[in-house]
VOGU-3710 file (C-alpha; in Angstrom, 3 decimals, decimal comma):
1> xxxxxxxxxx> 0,000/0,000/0,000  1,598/2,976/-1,137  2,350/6,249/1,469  -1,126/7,442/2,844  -2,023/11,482/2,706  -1,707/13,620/5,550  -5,375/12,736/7,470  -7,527/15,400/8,603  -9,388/15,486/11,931  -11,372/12,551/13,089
11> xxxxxxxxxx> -13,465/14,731/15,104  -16,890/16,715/14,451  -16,740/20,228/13,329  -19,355/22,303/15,718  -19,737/25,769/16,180  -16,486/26,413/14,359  -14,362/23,761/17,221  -13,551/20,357/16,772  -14,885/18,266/18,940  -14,151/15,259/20,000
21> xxxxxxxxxx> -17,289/11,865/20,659  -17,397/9,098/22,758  -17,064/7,124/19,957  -15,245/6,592/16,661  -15,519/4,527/13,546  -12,652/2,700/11,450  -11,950/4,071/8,298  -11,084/1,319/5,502  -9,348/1,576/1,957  -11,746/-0,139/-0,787
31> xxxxxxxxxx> -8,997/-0,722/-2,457  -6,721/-2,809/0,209  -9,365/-3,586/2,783  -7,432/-2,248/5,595  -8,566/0,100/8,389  -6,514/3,794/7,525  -7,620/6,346/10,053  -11,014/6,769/11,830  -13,351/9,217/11,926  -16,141/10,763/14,514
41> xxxxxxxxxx> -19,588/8,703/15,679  -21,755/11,673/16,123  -24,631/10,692/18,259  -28,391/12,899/18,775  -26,491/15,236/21,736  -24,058/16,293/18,817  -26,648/16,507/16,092  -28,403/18,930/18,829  -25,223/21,210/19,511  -24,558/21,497/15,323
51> xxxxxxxxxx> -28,449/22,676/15,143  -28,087/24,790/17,848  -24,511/26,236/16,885  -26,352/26,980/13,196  -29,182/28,629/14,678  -26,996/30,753/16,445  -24,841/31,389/13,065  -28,081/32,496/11,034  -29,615/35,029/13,186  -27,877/35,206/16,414
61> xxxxxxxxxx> -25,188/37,762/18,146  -22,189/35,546/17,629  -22,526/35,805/13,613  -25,951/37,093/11,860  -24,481/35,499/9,090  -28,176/35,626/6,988  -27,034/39,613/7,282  -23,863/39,593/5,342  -24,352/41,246/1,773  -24,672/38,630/-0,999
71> xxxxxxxxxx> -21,584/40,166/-2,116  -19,689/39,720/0,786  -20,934/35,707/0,438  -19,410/35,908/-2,937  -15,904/37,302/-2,028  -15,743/34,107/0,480  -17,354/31,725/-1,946  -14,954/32,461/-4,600  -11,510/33,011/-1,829  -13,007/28,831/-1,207
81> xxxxxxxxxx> -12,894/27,868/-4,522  -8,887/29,069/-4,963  -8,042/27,546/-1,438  -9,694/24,373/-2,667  -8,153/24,298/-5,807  -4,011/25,102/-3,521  -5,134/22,179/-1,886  -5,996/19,895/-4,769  -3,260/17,615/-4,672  -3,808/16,364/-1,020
91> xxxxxxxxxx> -7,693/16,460/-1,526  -7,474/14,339/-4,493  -5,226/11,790/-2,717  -7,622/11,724/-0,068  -10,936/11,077/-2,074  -8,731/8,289/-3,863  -7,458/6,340/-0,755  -10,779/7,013/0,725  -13,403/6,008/-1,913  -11,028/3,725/-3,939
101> xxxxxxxxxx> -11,714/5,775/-7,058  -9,081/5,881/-9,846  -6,442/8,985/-9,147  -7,721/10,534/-12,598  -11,405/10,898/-11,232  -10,435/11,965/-8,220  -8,825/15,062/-9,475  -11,833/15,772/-11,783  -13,971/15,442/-8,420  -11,918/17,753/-6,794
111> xxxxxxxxxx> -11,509/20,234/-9,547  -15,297/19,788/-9,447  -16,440/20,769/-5,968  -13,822/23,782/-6,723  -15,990/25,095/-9,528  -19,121/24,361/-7,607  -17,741/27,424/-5,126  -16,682/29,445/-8,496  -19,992/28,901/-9,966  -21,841/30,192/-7,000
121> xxxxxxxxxx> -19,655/32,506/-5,778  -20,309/34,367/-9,745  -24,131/33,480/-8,910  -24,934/34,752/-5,154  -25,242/38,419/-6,064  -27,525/37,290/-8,959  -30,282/36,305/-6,933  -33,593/38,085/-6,967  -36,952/38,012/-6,510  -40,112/40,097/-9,214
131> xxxxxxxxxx> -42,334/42,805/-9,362  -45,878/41,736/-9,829  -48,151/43,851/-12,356  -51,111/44,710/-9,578  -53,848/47,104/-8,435  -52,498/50,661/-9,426  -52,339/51,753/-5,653  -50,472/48,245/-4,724  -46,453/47,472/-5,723  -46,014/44,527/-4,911
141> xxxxxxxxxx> -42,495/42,715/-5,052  -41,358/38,975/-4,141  -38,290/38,391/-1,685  -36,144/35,663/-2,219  -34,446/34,773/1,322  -32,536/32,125/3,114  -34,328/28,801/4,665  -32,164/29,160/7,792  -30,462/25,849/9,273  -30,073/23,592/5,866
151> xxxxxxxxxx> -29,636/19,683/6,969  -27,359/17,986/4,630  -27,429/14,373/4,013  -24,684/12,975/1,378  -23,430/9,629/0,189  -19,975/7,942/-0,189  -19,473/7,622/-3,489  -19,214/11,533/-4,191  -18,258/13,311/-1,088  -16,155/16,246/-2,813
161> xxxxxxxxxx> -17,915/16,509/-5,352  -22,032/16,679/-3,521  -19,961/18,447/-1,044  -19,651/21,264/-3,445  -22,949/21,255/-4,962  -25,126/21,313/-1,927  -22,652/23,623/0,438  -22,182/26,252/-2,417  -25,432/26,852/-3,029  -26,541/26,768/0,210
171> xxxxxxxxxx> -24,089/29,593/1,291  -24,375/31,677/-1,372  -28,022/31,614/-0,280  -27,547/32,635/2,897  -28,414/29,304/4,872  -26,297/28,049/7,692  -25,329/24,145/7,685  -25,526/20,801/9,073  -23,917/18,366/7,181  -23,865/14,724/7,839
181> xxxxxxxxxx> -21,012/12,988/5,502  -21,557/8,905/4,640  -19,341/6,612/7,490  -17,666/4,836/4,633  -15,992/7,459/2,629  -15,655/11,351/4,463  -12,116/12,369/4,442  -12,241/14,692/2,079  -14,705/16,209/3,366  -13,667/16,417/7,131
191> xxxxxxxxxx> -10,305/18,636/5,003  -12,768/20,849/3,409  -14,452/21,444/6,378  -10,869/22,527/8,046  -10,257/24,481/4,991  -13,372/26,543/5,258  -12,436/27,119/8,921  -9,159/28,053/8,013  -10,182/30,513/5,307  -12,421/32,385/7,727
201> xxxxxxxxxx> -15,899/31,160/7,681  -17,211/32,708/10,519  -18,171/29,686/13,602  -21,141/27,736/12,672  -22,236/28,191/9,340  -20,758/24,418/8,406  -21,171/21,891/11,066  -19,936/18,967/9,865  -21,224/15,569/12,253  -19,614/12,212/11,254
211> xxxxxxxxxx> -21,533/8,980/12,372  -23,628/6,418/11,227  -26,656/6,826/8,918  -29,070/5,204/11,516  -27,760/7,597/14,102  -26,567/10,923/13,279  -28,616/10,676/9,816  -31,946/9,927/11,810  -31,693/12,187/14,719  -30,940/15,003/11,550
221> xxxxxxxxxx> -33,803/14,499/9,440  -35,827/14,001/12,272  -34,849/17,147/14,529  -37,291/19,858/15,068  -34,700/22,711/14,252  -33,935/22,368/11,128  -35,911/24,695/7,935  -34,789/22,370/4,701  -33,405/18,920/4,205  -31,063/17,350/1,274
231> xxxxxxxxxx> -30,947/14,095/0,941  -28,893/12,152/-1,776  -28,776/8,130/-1,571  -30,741/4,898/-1,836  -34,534/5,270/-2,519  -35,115/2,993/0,708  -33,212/4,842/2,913  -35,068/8,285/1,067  -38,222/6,869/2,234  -37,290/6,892/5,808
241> xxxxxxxxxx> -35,683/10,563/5,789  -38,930/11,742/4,155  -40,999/10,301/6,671  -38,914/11,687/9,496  -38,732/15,056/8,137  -42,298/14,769/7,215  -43,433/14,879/11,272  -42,302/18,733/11,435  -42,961/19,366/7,313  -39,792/20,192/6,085
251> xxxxxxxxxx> -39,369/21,061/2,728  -36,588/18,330/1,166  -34,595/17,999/-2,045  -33,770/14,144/-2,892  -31,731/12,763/-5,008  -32,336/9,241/-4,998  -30,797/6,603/-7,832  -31,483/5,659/-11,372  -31,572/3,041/-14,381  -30,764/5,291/-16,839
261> xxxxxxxxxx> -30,767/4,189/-20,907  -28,348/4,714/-23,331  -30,529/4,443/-26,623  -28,465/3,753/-29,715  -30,127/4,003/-33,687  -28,509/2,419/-36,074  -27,798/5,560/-37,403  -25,860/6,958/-34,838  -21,664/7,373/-34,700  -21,083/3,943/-33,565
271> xxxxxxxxxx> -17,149/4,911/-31,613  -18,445/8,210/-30,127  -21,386/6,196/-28,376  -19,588/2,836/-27,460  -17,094/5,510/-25,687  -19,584/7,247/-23,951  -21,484/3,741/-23,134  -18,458/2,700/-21,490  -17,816/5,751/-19,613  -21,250/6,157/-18,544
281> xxxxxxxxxx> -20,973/2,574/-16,991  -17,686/2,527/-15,560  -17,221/5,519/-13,986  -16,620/4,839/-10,481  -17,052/1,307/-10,805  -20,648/2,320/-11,482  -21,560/3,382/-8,058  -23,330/6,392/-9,915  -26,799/7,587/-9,529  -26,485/8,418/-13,032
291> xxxxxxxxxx> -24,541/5,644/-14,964  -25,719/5,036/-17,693  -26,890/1,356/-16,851  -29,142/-0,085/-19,398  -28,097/0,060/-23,382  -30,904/0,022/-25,678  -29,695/-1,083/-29,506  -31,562/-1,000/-32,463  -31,730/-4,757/-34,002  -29,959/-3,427/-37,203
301> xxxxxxxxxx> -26,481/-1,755/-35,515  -26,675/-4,292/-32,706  -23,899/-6,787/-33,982  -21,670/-3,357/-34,483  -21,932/-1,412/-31,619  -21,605/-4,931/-29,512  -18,631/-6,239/-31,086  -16,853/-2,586/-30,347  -18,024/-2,800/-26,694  -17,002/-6,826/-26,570
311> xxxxxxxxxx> -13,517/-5,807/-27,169  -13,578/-2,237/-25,273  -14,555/-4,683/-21,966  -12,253/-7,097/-22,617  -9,289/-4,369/-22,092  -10,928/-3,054/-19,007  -8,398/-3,743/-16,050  -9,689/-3,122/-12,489  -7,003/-2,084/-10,177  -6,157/0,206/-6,467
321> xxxxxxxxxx> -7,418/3,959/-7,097  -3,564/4,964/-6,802  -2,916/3,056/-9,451  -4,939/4,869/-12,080  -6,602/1,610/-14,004  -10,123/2,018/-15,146  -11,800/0,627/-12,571  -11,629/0,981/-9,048  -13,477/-1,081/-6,355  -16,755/-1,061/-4,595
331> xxxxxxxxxx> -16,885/1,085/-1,387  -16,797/-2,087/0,729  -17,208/-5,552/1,019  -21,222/-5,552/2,030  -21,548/-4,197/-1,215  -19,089/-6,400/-3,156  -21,285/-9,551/-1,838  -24,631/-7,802/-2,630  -23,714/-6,885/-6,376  -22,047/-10,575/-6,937
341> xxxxxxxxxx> -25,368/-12,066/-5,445  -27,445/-10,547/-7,899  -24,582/-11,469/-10,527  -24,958/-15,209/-10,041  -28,996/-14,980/-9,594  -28,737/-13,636/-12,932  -26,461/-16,481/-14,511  -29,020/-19,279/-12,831  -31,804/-17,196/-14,274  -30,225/-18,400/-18,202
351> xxxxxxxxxx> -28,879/-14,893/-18,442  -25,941/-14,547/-20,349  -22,009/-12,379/-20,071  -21,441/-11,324/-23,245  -17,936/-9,926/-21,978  -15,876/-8,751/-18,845  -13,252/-6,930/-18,243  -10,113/-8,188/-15,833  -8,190/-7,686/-12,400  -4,789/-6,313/-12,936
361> xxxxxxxxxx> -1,512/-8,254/-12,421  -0,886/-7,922/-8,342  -4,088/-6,222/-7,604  -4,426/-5,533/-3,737  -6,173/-9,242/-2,367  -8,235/-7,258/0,204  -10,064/-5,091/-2,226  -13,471/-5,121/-2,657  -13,298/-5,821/-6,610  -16,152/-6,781/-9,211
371> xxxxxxxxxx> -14,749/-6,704/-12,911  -16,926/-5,002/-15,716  -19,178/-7,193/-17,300  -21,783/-6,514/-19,982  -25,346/-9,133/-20,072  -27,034/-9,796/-22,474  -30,473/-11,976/-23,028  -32,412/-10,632/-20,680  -35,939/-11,591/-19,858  -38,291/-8,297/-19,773
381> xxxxxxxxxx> -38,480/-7,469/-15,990  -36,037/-8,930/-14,517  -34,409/-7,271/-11,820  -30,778/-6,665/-13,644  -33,252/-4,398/-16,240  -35,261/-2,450/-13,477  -33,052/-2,467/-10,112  -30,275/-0,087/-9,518  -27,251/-2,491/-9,054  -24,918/-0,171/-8,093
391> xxxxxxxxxx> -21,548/-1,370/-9,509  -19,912/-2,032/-13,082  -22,757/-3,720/-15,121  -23,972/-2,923/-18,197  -27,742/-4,916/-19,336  -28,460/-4,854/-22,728  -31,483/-4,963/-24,548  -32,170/-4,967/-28,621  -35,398/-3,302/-30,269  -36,492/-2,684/-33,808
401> xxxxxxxxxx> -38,402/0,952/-33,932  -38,564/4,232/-31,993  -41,825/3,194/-30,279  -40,501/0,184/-28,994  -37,347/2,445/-27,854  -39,564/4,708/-25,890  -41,318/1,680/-24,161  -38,059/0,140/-22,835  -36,545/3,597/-22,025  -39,716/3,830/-19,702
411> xxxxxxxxxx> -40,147/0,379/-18,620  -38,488/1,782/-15,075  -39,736/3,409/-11,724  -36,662/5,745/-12,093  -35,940/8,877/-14,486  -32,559/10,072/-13,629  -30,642/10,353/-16,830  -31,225/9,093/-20,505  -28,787/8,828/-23,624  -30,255/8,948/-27,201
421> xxxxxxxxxx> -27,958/8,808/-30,306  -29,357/9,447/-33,446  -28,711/12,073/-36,495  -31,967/12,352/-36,859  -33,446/15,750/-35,726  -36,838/15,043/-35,287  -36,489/11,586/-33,509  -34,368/13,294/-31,385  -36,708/15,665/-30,294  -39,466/12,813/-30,033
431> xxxxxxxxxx> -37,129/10,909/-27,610  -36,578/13,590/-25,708  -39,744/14,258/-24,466  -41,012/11,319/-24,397  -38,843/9,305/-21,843  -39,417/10,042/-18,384  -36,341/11,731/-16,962  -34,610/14,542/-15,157  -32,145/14,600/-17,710  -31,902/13,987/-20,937
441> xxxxxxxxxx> -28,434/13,868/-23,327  -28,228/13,818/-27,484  -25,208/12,040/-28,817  -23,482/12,660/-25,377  -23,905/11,440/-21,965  -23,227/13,632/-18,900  -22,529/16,797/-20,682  -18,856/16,580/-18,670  -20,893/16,704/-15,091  -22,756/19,941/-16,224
451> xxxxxxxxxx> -22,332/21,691/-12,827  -24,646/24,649/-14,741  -27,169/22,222/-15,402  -30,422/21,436/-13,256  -29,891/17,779/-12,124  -32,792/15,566/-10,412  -35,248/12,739/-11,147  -38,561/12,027/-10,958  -40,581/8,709/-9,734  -37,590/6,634/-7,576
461> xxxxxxxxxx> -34,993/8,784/-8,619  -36,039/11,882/-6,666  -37,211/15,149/-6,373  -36,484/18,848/-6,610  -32,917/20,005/-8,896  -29,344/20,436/-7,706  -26,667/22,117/-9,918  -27,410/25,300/-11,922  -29,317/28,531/-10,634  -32,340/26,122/-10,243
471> xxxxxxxxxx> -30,327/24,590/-6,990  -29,256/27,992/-6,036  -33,515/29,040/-5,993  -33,991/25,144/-4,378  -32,047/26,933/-1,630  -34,669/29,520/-0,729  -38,197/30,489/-0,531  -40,504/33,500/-2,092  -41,660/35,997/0,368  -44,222/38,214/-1,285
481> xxxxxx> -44,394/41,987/-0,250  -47,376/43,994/-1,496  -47,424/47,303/-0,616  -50,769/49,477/-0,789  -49,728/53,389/-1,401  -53,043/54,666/-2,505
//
């Protein structure tokens, strides 16, 4: 195991101090399997202190900070982004060791999360409310203002990254924080956190509370004290946060999971869309709300676009995130054992592996591995075609017109992402609105992580938008001032 980073505290940032809990959790490397550091196990008395310490932040004595100018916000926002981006080679290293991710994506995360703060930093002076056309003794105006104390609930598989998109545009709001980081990957987080202390954020905005998800996650989206919730993770565990944040009817943003299709014509550029295929199902080992899970082929360009992805696969090699390969683990070995489950229920259900990529030459033995593998043969509704499986697997289905294209690219309870490649305008167009989804891409997928562009689902995958100005407004609500002057 190669030379770890620097590790940052292992304690809970509250009130702008780092405290220490009763209790701590192991951190392990996905891609070795051993324990590297450990971080805080915030119970409900710290969850408690963090609301408290952000009430205080908003609109108390110690920092009124819903009364700083939005362009004082920006100044901050955008002095983040460049500390982030002087601290990008020690970040990077961290979300690597941490999530198991290859090195490459972990810099793209990082260099991510930094333009999350430029982005908003440019945007918080930009936010405004309308004048409404009224009676002509009214003038009447809408206010857009802060929440107040914004819960934060975010996953493991993009902590810099969802870091970045929910803090930004929190802050350049005008909310104060609580953010609860996943147990199994938060390091780079915990070293934002100390960077945003370090570059002056005054005590209490962030809060940052380590722990486990039925613990410091529950007593959060169940406390009393909080004005807004974001949630990002498994559509299961969703359910729960709704319902506890339900009991005091706070508004939430969720960002759930997806089955997203690829949908390839036969007249589409057959090596710009096997690329992107592979991309959009590798990435991260496909631990990805938005991989790009499911390809749907037209009968005629099936034989071509499969033999290009047969031998694409076959040169796949899965290896430690430090070692750059182009796949990485899963996040841990529960979820190793739950993806290779559903694996071999599929090969007993007569379904077949077209291809699969390979472990490298002397990769770690205690990493949580699963090689790429592509399936084909696939009875219609079987699980591998309407289940998020969370790792490296691409299913495959053919079809022989548009309307049968639409029907598959629907045949899901999610609507996260879609792919359609095709030269043809209007089918395009057609495809476009007809499948069910958040987010739709033309001869691309992922538009390069779009941090400009709205992102949420609807059905399992969610609701409300992150990313864009639309997550900036998710941030705040609409006061409405009329004033009668005779």
């Amino acid at each position: 195991m190669q030379s770890l980073p620097e590790m940052p505290s292992h304690q809970a940032l509250i009130g702008g101090a780092w405290i220490a809990t009763r209790a701590t959790l192991d951190v392990e490397a996905p891609s070795h399997g051993e324990t590297i550091s450990r971080i805080a196990r915030c119970q409900a008395e710290e969850i408690d202190q963090a609301v408290e310490a952000a009430r205080r932040a908003f609109s108390g004595r110690l920092g009124d900070w819903s009364r700083w100018t939005a362009r004082r916000r920006s100044e901050w926002l955008l002095g983040f982004a460049a500390a982030i981006e002087a601290d990008h080679e020690r970040l990077s290293a961290l979300e690597c060791v941490d999530t198991g991710k290859p090195m490459t994506q972990a810099r793209g995360d990082i260099a991510s999360c930094a333009r999350y703060f430029r982005f908003y930093g440019g945007a918080a002076d930009k936010l405004h409310g309308e004048t409404i056309p009224f009676e002509n003794d009214f003038s009447v105006m809408t206010l857009r203002e802060p929440f107040g104390v914004c819960a934060q609930i975010i996953p493991w598989n993009y902590p810099a990254q969802i870091f970045g998109r929910c803090v930004a545009a929190a802050l350049a709001a005008g909310n104060t924080l609580v953010l609860k980081p996943a147990e199994d990957a938060c390091l780079s987080v915990l070293r934002l956190a100390e960077l945003a202390v370090e570059n002056g954020l005054p005590e209490g905005v962030l809060n940052v509370v380590p722990g486990l998800g039925r613990e410091a996650g529950a007593a959060l989206a169940a406390h009393p004290h909080i004005d807004h919730l974001s949630f990002t993770g498994s559509p299961e565990t969703g359910t729960l946060v709704a319902q506890a944040a339900a009991v005091h009817h706070v508004p939430i943003t969720m960002e759930l999971g997806g089955k997203s299709p690829q949908v390839v014509f036969a007249d589409a550029d057959m090596e710009t869309a096997s690329e992107a295929v592979v991309r959009g199902i590798i990435q991260n080992a496909g631990q990805t709300c938005s991989a790009g899970s499911r390809l749907l082929v037209q009968r005629e360009a099936a034989d071509r676009l499969l033999g290009r992805l047969v031998e694409r696969f076959a040169a796949l090699r899965c290896d430690a995130g430090e070692a750059d390969a182009d796949c990485g683990p899963l996040i841990n070995a529960r979820q190793k054992a739950k993806l290779e489950a559903r694996l071999e229920a599929a090969r007993a259900d007569g379904i077949q592996t077209l291809a699969q990529g390979r472990l490298a030459d002397g990769v770690p033995q205690g990493g949580h591995f699963v090689v790429p593998s592509i399936l084909s043969e696939i009875p219609a509704g079987h699980e591998v075609l309407r289940e998020e499986l969370f790792g490296p697997v691409l299913a495959v289905q053919v079809f022989d017109d548009e309307a049968e294209a639409l029907a598959l690219a629907n045949a899901t309870d999610f609507g996260l992402c879609a792919g359609i490649w095709t030269r043809d305008g209007g089918r395009q167009l057609r495809l476009a609105k007809g499948i069910r989804s958040g987010q739709v891409f033309v001869n691309n997928y992922g538009a390069a992580g779009g941090i400009e562009l709205p992102f949420g689902g609807v059905g399992r995958s969610g609701h409300g938008r992150e990313k864009g100005f639309e997550g900036l407004r998710s941030y705040t609500r609409i006061k409405t001032v009329a004033i009668r002057h005779g």
